[in-house]
Structures are given as C-alpha cells and as structure tokens.
N, C-alpha and C positions, 0 to 999 in steps of 0.2 A: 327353507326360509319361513321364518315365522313374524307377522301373522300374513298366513294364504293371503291368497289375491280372488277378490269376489266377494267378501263378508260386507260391503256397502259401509255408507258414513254411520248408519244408524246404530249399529253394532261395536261395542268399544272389544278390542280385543286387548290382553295383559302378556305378560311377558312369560316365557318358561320358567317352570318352578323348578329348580337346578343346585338349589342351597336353600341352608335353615333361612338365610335371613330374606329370599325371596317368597319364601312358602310366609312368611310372619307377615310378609308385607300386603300377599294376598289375601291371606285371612283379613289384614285390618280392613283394604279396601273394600272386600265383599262386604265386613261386617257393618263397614257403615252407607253402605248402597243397598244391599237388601235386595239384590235383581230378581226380576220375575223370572226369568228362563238364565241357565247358566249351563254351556257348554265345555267341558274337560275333554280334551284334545290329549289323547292315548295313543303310544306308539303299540299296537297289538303284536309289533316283533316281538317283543319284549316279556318277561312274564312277570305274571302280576305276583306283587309281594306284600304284606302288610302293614308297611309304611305307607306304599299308593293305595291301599284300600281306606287306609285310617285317614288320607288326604281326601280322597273323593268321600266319603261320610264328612269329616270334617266343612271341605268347603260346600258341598253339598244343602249343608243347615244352614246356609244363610240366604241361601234361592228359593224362590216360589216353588221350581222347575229345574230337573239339573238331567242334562244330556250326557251319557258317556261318550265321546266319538273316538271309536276306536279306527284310527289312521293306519294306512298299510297292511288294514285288511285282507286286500287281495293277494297279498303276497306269500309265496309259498311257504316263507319262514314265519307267518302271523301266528300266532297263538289266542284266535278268535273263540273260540269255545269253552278255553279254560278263561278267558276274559269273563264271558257270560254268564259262569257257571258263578264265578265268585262275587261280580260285581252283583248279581241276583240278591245276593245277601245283601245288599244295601240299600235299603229299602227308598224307594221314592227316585232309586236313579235308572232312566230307560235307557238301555245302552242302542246306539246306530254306527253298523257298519259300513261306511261309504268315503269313497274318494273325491266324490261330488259337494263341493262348498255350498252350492246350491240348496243343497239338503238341509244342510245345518240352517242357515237362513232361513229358508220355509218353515226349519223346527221353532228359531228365534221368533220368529213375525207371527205364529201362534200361541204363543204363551200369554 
C-alpha cells in the first residue's frame, strides 16, 4: 500500500512512478516545489538499472536533500549492496535501509 501509514500531515507523499507520463508529472511537481529533503521509496528486491538511476539523479536535482529508502531491505531476495554501490555514484543522495517509517520522518523533520 502506498503511501505507508505513519509519514504524519506534514509530509506530502506522490504517487508511484510506474509510466513515462507519471515520472513527467513528478518531475514538474518537484520542479516547481523545490523541497528541502525528498525521499525515493526503492523496492531493494529489485535490481537497480539505469533508467532508475537516471530517475533518482534526475528527481534528485530538484531537492535541497534526497533520501534513497531502500524498502524490503530486510528481505532475503533484497539486493541492498549493489543498491549502495551504484546509487554511491550519485552524488548528493544518502541512501537508508529500514522498514521503519519513523526513520524516514526523522530524516524529513531534519532537513
């Protein structure tokens, strides 16, 4: 279910980027919000490809701050390390692996 349950009012959460014309729509919104902290909600089952690196640099440059949260982490099929190793290249984004919404919020409310 997206978006998690616990991210509070203060917190706008956007919809999964799923098709060209939702990835266009995100881009406009960030680009005319400009948010200080911006968290990217990663499925870590999954492996990382260079359309979702060019997404995360892309939306990345319109935030103050931009969190990787690599989701499903803990899961024996995660591919957390080759996450880390790539998303490293992209400069400016800290990646966090946790299950915990909590987490992301605390990242949010210090930015």
């Amino acid at each position: 279910p997206w978006p998690p349950s616990g991210l509070g009012n203060k917190i706008q959460a956007i919809a999964p980027i799923d098709s060209r014309e939702s990835r266009h729509a995100v881009t406009q919104f960030l680009g005319a919000r400009a948010p200080r902290g911006l968290v990217i909600a990663i499925d870590a089952r999954h492996t990382p490809d260079r359309g979702t690196l060019r997404l995360v640099l892309e939306l990345s440059s319109h935030a103050g701050q931009t969190l990787a949260w690599l989701r499903h982490g803990l899961d024996p099929q995660a591919r957390n390390s080759l996450w880390q190793s790539r998303l490293a290249a992209c400069p400016g984004v800290q990646v966090l692996v946790t299950e915990q919404v909590s987490d992301i919020v605390n990242w949010l409310e210090s930015c």
